[in-house]
FIZAGU-499293 format. One record per residue (C-alpha): residue in one letter; residue number from 1; x, y, z. Coordinates in Angstrom, 3 decimals. Last residue first. Layout:
BEGIN
A | NUM | X | Y | Z
...
// end
This chain:
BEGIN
X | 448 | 103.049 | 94.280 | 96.761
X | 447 | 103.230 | 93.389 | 92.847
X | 446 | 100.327 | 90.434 | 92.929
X | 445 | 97.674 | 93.028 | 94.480
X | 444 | 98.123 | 95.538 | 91.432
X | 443 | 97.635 | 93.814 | 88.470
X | 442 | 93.778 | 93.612 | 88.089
X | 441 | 92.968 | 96.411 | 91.116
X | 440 | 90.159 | 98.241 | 89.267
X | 439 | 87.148 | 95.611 | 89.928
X | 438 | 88.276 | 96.038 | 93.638
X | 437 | 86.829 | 100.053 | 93.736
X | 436 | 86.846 | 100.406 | 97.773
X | 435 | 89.373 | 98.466 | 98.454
X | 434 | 92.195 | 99.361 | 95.744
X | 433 | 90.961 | 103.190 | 96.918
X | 432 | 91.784 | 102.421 | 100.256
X | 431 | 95.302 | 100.849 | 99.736
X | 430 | 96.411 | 104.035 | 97.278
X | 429 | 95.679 | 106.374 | 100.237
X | 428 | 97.534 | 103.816 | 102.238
X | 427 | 100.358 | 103.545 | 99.883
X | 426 | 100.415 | 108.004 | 100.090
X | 425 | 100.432 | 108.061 | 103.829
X | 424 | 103.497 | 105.459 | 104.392
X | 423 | 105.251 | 107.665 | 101.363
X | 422 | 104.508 | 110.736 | 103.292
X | 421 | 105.999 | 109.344 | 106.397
X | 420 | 109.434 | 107.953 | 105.447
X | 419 | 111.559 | 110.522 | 106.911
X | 418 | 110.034 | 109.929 | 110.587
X | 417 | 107.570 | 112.134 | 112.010
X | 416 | 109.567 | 114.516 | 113.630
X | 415 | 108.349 | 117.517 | 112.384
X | 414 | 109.010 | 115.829 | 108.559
X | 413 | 111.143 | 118.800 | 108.137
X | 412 | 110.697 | 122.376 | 106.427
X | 411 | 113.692 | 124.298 | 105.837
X | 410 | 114.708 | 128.109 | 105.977
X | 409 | 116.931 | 130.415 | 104.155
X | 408 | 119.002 | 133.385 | 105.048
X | 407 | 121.449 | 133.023 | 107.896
X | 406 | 121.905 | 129.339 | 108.146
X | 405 | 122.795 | 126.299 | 110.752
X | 404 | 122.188 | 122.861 | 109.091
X | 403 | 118.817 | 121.223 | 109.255
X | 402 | 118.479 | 116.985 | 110.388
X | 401 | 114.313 | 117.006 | 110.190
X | 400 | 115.242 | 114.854 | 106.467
X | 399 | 113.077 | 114.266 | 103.443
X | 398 | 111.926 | 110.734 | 102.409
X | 397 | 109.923 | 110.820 | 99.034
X | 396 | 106.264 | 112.753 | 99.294
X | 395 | 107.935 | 116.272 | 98.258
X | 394 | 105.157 | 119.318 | 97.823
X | 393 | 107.726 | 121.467 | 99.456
X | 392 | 107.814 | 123.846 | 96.774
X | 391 | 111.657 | 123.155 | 95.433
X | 390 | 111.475 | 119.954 | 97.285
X | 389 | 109.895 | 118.290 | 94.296
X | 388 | 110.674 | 114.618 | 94.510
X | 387 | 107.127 | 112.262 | 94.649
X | 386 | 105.260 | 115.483 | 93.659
X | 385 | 102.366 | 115.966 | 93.678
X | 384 | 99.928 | 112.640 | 94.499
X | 383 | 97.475 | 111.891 | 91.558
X | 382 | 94.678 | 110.093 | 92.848
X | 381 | 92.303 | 107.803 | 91.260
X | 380 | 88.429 | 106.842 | 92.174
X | 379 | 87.242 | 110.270 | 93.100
X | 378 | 83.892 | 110.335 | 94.219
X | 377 | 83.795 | 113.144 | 96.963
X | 376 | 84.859 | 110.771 | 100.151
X | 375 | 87.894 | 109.886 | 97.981
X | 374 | 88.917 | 113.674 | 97.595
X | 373 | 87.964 | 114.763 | 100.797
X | 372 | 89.783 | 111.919 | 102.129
X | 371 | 92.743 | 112.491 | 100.023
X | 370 | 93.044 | 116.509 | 101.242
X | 369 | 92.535 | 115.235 | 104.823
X | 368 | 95.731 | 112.797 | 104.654
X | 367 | 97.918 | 115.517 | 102.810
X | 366 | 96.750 | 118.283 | 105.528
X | 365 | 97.220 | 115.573 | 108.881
X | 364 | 100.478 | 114.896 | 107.378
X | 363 | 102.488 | 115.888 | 110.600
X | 362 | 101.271 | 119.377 | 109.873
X | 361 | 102.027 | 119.524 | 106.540
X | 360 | 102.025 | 123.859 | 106.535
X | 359 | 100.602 | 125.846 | 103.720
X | 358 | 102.249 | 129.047 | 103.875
X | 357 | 105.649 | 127.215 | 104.919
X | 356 | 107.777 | 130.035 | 105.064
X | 355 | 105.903 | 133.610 | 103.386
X | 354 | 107.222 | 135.510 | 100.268
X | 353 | 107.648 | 139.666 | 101.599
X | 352 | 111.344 | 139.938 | 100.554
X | 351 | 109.622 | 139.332 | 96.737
X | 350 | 112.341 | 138.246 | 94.441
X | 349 | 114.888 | 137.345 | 96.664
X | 348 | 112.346 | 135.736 | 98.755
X | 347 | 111.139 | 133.265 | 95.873
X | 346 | 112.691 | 130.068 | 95.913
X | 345 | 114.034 | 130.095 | 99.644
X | 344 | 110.663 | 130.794 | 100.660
X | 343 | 108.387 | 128.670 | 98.352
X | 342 | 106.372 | 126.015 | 100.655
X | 341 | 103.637 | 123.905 | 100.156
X | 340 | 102.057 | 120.991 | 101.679
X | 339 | 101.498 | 117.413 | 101.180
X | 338 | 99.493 | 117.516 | 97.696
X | 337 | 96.494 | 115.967 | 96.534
X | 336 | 95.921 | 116.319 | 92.415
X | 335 | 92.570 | 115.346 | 91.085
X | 334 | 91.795 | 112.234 | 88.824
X | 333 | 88.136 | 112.290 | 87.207
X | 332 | 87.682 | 110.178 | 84.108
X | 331 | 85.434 | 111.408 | 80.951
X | 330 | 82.328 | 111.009 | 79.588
X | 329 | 81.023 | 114.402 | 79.443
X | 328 | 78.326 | 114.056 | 82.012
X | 327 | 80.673 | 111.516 | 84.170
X | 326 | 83.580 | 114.567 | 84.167
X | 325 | 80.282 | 117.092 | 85.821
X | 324 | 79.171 | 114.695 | 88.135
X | 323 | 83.076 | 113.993 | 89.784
X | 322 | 83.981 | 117.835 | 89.331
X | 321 | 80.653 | 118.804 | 91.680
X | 320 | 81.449 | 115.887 | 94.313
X | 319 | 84.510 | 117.018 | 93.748
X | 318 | 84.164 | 120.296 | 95.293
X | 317 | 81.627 | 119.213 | 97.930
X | 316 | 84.602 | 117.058 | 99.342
X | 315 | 87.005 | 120.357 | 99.292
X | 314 | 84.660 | 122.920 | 100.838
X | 313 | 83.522 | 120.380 | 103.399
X | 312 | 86.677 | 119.015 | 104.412
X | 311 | 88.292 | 122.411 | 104.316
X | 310 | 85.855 | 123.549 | 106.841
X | 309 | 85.790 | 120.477 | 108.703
X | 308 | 89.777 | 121.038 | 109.059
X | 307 | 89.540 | 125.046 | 109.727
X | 306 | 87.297 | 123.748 | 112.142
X | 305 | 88.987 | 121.294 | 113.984
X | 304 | 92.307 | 123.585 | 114.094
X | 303 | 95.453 | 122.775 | 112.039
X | 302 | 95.466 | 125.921 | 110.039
X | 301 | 94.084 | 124.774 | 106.946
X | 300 | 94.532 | 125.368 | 102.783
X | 299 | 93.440 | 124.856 | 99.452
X | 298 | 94.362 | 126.308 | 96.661
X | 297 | 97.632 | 125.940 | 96.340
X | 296 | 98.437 | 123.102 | 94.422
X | 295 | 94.705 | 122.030 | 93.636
X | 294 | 95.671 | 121.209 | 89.492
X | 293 | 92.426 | 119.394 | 88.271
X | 292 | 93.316 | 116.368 | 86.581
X | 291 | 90.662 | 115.237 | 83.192
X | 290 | 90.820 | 111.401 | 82.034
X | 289 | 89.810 | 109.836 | 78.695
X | 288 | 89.954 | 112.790 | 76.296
X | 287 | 87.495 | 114.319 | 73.696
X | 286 | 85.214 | 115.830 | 75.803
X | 285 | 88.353 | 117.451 | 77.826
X | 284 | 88.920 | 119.258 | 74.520
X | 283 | 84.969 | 120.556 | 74.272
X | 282 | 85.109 | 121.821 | 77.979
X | 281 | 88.510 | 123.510 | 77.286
X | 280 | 86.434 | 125.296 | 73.930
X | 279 | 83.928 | 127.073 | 76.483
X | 278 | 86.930 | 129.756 | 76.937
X | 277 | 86.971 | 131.520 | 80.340
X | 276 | 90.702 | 130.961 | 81.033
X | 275 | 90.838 | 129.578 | 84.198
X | 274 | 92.451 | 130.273 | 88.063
X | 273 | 89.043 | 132.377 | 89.031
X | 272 | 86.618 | 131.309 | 86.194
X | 271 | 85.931 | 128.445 | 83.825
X | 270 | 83.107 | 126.786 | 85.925
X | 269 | 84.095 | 123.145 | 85.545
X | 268 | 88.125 | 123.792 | 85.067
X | 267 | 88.405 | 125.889 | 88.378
X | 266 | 90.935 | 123.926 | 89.677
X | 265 | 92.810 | 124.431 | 86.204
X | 264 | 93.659 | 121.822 | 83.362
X | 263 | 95.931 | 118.592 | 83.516
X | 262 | 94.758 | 116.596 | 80.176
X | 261 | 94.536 | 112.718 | 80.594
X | 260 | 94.676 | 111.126 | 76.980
X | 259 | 94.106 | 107.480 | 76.180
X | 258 | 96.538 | 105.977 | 73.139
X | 257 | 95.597 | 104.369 | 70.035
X | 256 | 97.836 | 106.529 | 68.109
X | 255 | 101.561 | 105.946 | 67.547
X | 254 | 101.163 | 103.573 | 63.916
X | 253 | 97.313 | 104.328 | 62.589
X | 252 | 97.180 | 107.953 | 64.635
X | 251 | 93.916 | 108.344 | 66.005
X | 250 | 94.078 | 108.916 | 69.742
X | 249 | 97.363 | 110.599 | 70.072
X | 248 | 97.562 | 112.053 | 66.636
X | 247 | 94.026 | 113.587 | 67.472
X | 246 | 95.526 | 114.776 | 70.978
X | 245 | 98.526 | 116.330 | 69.117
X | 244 | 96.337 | 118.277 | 66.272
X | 243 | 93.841 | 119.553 | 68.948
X | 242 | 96.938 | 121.211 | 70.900
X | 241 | 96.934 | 123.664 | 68.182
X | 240 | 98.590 | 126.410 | 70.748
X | 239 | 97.080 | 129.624 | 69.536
X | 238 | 93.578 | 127.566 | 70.242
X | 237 | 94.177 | 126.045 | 73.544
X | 236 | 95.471 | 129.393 | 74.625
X | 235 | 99.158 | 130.206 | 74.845
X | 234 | 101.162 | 132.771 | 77.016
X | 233 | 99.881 | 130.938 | 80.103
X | 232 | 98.704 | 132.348 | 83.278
X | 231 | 95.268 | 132.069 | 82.995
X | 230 | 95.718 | 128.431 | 83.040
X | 229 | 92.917 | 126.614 | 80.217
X | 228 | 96.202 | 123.472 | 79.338
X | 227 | 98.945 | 123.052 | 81.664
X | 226 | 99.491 | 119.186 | 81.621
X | 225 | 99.298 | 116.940 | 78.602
X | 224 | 99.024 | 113.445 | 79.850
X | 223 | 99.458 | 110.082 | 78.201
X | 222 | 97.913 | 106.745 | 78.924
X | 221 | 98.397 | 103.258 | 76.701
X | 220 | 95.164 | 102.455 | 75.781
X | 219 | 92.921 | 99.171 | 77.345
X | 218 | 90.217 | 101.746 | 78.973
X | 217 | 93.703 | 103.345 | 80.676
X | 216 | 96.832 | 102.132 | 80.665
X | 215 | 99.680 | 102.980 | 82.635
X | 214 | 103.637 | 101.630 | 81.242
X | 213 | 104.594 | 98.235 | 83.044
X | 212 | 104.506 | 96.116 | 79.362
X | 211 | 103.093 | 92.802 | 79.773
X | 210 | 104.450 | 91.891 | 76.588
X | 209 | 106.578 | 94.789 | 75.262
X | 208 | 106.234 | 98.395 | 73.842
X | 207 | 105.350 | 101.767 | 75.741
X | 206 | 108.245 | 103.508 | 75.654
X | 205 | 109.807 | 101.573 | 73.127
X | 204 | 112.813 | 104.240 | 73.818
X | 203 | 113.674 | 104.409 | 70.174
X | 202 | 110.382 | 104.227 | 68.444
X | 201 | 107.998 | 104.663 | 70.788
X | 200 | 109.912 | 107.295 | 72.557
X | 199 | 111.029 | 108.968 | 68.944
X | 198 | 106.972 | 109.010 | 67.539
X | 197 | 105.498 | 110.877 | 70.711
X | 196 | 108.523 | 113.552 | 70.341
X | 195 | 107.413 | 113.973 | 66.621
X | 194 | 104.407 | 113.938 | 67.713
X | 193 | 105.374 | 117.292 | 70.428
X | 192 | 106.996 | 119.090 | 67.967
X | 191 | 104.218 | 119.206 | 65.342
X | 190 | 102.022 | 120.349 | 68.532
X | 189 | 104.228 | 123.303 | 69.063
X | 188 | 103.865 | 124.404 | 65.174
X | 187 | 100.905 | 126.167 | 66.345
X | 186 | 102.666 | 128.588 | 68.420
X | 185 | 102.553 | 130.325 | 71.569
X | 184 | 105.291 | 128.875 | 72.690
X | 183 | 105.748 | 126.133 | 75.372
X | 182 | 107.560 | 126.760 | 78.611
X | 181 | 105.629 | 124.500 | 81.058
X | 180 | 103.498 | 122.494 | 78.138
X | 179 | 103.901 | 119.542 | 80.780
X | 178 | 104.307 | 116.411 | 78.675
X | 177 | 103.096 | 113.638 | 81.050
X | 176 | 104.416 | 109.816 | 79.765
X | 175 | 103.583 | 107.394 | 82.454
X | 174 | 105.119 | 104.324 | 84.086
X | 173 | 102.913 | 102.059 | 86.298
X | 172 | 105.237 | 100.295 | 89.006
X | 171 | 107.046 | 96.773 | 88.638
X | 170 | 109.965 | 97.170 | 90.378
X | 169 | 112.430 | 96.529 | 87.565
X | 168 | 110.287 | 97.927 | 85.176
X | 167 | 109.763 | 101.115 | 87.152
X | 166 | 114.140 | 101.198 | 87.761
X | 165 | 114.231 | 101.166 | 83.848
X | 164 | 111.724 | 103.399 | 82.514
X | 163 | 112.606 | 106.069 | 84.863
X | 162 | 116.299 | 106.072 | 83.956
X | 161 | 115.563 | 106.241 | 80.536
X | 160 | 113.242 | 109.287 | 80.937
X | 159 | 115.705 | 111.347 | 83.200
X | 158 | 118.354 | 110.508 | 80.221
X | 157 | 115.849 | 111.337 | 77.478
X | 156 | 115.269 | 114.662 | 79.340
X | 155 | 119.132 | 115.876 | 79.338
X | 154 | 119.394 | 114.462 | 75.470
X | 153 | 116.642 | 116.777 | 74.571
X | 152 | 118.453 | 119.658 | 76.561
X | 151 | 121.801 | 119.180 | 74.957
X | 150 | 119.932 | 118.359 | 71.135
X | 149 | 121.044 | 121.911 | 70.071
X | 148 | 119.962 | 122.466 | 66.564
X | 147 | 116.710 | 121.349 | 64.625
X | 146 | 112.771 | 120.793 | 65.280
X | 145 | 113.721 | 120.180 | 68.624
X | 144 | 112.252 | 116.444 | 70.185
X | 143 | 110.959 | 117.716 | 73.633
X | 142 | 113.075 | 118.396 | 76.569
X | 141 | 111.564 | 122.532 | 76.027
X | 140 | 108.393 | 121.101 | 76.128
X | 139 | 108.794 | 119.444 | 79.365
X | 138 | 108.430 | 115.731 | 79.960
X | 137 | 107.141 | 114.794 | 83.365
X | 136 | 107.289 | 111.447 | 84.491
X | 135 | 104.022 | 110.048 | 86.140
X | 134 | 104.671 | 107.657 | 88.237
X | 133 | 103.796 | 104.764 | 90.453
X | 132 | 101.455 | 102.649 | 91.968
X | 131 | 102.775 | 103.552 | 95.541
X | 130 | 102.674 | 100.283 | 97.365
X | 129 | 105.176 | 101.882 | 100.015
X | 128 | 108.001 | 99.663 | 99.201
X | 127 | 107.343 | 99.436 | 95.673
X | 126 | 107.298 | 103.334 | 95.543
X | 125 | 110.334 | 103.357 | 97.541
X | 124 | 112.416 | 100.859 | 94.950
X | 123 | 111.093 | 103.411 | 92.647
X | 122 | 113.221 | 106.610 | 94.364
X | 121 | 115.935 | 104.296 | 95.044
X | 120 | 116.735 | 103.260 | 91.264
X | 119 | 116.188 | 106.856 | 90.596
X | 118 | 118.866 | 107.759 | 92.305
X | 117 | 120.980 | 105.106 | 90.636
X | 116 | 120.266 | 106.251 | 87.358
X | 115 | 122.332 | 109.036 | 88.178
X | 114 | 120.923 | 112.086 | 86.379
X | 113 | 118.735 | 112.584 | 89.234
X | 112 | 121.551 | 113.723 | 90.951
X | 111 | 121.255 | 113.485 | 94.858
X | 110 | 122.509 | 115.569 | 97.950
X | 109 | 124.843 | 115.979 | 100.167
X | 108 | 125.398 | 118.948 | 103.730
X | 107 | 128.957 | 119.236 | 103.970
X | 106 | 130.134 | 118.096 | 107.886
X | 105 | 131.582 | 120.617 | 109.422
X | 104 | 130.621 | 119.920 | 113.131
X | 103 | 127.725 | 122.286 | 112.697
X | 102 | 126.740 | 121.140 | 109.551
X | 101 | 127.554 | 122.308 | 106.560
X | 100 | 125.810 | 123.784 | 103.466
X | 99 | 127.270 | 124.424 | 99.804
X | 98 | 126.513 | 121.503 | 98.365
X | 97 | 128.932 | 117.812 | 98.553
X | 96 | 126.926 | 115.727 | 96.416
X | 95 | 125.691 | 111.673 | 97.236
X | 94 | 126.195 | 108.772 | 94.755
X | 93 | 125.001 | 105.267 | 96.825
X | 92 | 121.849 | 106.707 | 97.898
X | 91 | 119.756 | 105.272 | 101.061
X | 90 | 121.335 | 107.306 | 104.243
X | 89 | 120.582 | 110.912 | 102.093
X | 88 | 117.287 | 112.018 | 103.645
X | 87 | 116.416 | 114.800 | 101.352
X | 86 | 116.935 | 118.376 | 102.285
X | 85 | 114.141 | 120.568 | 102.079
X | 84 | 112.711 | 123.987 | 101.143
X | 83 | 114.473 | 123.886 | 97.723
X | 82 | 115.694 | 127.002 | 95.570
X | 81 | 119.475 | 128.090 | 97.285
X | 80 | 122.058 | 130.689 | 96.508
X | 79 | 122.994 | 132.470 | 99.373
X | 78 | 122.925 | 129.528 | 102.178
X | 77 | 124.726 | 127.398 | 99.581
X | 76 | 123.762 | 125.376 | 96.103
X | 75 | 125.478 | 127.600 | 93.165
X | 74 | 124.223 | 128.361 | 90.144
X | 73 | 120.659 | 129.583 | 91.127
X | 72 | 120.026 | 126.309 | 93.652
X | 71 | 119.443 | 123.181 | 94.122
X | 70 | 116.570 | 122.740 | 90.970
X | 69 | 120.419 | 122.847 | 88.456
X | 68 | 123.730 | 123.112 | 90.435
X | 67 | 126.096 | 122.183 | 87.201
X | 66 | 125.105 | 121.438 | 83.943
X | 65 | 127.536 | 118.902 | 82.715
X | 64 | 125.104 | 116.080 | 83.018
X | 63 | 128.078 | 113.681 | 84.151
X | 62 | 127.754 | 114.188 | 88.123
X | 61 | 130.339 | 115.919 | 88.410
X | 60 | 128.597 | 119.217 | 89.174
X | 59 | 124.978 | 118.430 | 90.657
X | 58 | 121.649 | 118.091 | 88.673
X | 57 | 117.721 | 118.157 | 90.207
X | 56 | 115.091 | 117.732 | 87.692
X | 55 | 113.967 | 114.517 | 87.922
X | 54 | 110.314 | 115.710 | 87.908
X | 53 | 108.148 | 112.910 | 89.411
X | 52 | 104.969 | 113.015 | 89.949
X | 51 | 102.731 | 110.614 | 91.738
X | 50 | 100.437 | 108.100 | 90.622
X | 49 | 97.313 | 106.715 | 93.057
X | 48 | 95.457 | 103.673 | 91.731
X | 47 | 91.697 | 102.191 | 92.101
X | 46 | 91.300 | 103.722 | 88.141
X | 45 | 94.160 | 104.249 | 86.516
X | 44 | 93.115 | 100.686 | 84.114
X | 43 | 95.615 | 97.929 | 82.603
X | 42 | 98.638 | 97.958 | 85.134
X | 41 | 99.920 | 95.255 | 84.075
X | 40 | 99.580 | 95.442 | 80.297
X | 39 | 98.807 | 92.482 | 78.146
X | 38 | 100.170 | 94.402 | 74.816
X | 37 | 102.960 | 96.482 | 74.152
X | 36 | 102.700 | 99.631 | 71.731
X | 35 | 104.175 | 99.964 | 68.588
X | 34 | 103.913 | 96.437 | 66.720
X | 33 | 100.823 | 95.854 | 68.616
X | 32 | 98.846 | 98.936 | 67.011
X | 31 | 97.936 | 97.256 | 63.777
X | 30 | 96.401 | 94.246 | 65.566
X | 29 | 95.185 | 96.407 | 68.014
X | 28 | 93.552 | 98.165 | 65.356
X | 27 | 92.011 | 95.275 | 63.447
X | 26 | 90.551 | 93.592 | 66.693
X | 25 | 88.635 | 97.207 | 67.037
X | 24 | 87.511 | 96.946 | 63.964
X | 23 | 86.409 | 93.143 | 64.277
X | 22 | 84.809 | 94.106 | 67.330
X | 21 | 83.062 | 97.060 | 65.755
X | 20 | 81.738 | 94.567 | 63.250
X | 19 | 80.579 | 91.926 | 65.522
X | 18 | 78.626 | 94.737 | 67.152
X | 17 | 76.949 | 95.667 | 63.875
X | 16 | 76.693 | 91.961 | 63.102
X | 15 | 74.650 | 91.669 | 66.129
X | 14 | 73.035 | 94.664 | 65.886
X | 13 | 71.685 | 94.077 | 62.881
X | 12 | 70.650 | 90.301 | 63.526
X | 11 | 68.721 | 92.034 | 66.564
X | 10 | 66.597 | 94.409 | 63.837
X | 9 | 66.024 | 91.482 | 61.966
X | 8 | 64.477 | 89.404 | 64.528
X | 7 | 62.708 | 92.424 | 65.945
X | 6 | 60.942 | 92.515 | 62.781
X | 5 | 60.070 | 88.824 | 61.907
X | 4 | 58.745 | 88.924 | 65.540
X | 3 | 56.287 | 91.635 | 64.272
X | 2 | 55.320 | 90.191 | 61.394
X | 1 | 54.440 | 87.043 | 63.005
// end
C-alpha cells in the first residue's frame, strides 16, 4: 500500500510539474505574441530546402544611387566584370543596359535587386518550382549603425522589404540570416546586431502576423548567424561576444523566443582543416536549434563514374558523421548543396593564375549528387546556395547559354539544359525530402 501511495505521489509531481512548464510556456507565447506572429505556415525546417538569396546586385538608375554594385568593379563591361553568368532576362519588367553587346549590337541587360519587381520574379520562381524559400542575408555592415551614415542600412532594409513582400505574396518561408561577413573584432558587435533584431520586429514586423510566412523552427521564429569557427575571420567566437546576441535571441522577454541556426565550417565536428580549433564552437552550437555546415568548395568531381562514387561516398559518410554528432548535442543538421562554382572573372586580376569553372555543373549531375549524398546521409533539410549569386556561379535562378563575344572574361551556361534547370532540380530535392519525412510537411503541400 505504501508503495502505491508512493508512485502515486511521485506521478501527481510530475503531473503538476508538466502542467507547470505548460503554463510557462503558455505564459511566454502569450508575452511573445505581440512581437512575433502566431499560427505559422511554415512551422518546422525540417522536410524543406531554403536557398540563399543575397540581393546584392545594383545598376545606375535604378534608384539605389550606387551604381554597378556585384556586376562589376565600377563599371559592368568586358574589363570590369565580377559574375560568371548572365541571367536569363525574358521574365523582368526593369532590365539594365551593361557594358556587353552582342554580336548584332544588342547591349547585354541585367536586373536590380533594388527593384522590388525583381524580386517579385525571383519568388514567383520559388513557387513555381516548389522551392520552400529563402534565407535573406543581412550583412553586418547593413545592420542597425550605432550612429552616422544610415545609406547602407537603408540599402539592406530595401533588399529586406522587398523580400518580405513578394514571399508573402507567394507564400514561401522567409528567413532572417545575419552573415557576420565584415564584422569587427569587437564585442560591441553583438549590441549592434539586437538592436538590428529589435528595428525588424518593430518596424518591419518581420516576423509578426497570423499565419505569418516567416520559417519556424520547434514552434520559434528561425534566425541564422552565418560565419562563426572560419579560420579566416578576424574575430573568434569569444572577441566577437556572439553569446550575448544568441541569449537575446532565445531569451529576450519582448524579441526573444526565437530558434537559432548558426552557419559554421565543414569541418565544424572535428575543428580542424577550414576551423578554428576552439572546443567553445561545440558549446555555442549546444545552445542553438539548427547547425549548417558551409561545403562551398569543398567538394568536387570530374564527371566520371568514379570520381562520382567517390564523392558519393566521401560526402554521404560525411554526414552520416555530422548527422550523429548534431543528434548527440541536440541540435538540427542542415548542410549547404551547391550547383557549382566558378570565380574567374572575380578574381583573375588578382591572381592571373584563378581557374574557369573549377568545379564544373555538369548538366546538374554535381548539384543532384551533392543532395543525394546529403539525403542518403541523414539530412532532413537542405540549404541550397545561392538562389542569385552569379558572382561564384553557385546561381540556382534561371541563367542564360546566350554569351556575348569578349576578350577577357568567361561565362558558364546552363550547357544547354534549359535556363530553368537548377530550380526544376532544387523543387525535386525539396519533393523527396517532403516524402520521405511527411510529419514535417504541415503547410507545405496546400502552397504548390
Amino acid at each position: 500500500m505504501q508503495k502505491k501511495s508512493n508512485i502515486y505521489n511521485m506521478k501527481r509531481r510530475a503531473f503538476y510539474k508538466a502542467a507547470a512548464l505548460c503554463a510557462a510556456s503558455l505564459l511566454t507565447l502569450t508575452a511573445l505574441a505581440g512581437k512575433h506572429g502566431t499560427n505559422p505556415i511554415h512551422p518546422s525546417y525540417k522536410g524543406r530546402v531554403m536557398t540563399g538569396y543575397q540581393g546584392w546586385f545594383r545598376t545606375p538608375g535604378d534608384g539605389s544611387k550606387r551604381g554597378w554594385v556585384h556586376w562589376g568593379a565600377g563599371e559592368f563591361g568586358d574589363d570590369n566584370c565580377t559574375v560568371e553568368a548572365f541571367p536569363e532576362m525574358d521574365e523582368y519588367e526593369n532590365k539594365y543596359a551593361s557594358g556587353f553587346k552582342y554580336e548584332d549590337g544588342t547591349p547585354v541587360e541585367v536586373f536590380s535587386s533594388y527593384d522590388y519587381q525583381t524580386v517579385d520574379t525571383h519568388f514567383r520562381w520559388m513557387k513555381k518550382y516548389g522551392i520552400d524559400g529563402a534565407m535573406v542575408q543581412r550583412f553586418f555592415g547593413t545592420t542597425l549603425p550605432p550612429e552616422g551614415d544610415m545609406f547602407y542600412f537603408n540599402d539592406g532594409i530595401r533588399v529586406l522589404e522587398n523580400a518580405q513582400k513578394a514571399s508573402a505574396k507567394y507564400g514561401r518561408a522567409l528567413t532572417v540570416m545575419y552573415d557576420l561577413s565584415g564584422a569587427p573584432d569587437d564585442a560591441d558587435a553583438s549590441e549592434r546586431l539586437i538592436n538590428d533584431w529589435k528595428y525588424l520586429v518593430d518596424e518591419l514586423k518581420i516576423t509578426g502576423g497570423e499565419k505569418t510566412n516567416y520559417l519556424f523552427h520547434n514552434g520559434k521564429p528561425l534566425v541564422s548567424i552565418w560565419g562563426l569557427g572560419f579560420t579566416d575571420r578576424p574575430y573568434t567566437i569569444k572577441s566577437l561576444g556572439i553569446e550575448k546576441f544568441i541569449r537575446f535571441l532565445k531569451e529576450d522577454k519582448e524579441y526573444g523566443g526565437c530558434a537559432v541556426m548558426l552557419g559554421v565550417p565543414t569541418y565544424f565536428r572535428t575543428l580542424d582543416r577550414d576551423t578554428f580549433p576552439d572546443p567553445a564552437l561545440h558549446e555555442l552550437i549546444k545552445d542553438c536549434d539548427v547547425v549548417s555546415p558551409w561545403f562551398v568548395g569543398r567538394f568536387s568531381m570530374d564527371g566520371s563514374d568514379e570520381s562520382k562514387n567517390a564523392m558519393t561516398k566521401r560526402l554521404e559518410g560525411h554526414v552520416s558523421k555530422d548527422v550523429e554528432f548534431c543528434r548527440q548535442l541536440g541540435v538540427d543538421y542542415a548542410p549547404v548543396i551547391y550547383p557549382g562554382f566558378s570565380w574567374h572573372n572575380l578574381m583573375y586580376k588578382r591572381d592571373p593564375n584563378v581557374g574557369f569553372n573549377s568545379i564544373p555543373r555538369l548538366k546538374g549531375e554535381f548539384y543532384s549528387t551533392m543532395a543525394n549524398a546529403a539525403i542518403a546521409g541523414g539530412a532532413e533539410m537542405l540549404y541550397a546556395a545561392m538562389f542569385d549569386e552569379v558572382d561564384e556561379a553557385t546561381a540556382i535562378f534561371k541563367i542564360t547559354d546566350k554569351i556575348p563575344p569578349t576578350k577577357n572574361t568567361r561565362f558558364i551556361t546552363n550547357e544547354g539544359m534549359g535556363s530553368d534547370h537548377y530550380l526544376k532540380l532544387t523543387g525535386g530535392f525539396a519533393k523527396r525530402l517532403r516524402q520521405m519525412a511527411p510529419k514535417h510537411s504541415t503547410g507545405i503541400n496546400q502552397l504548390r
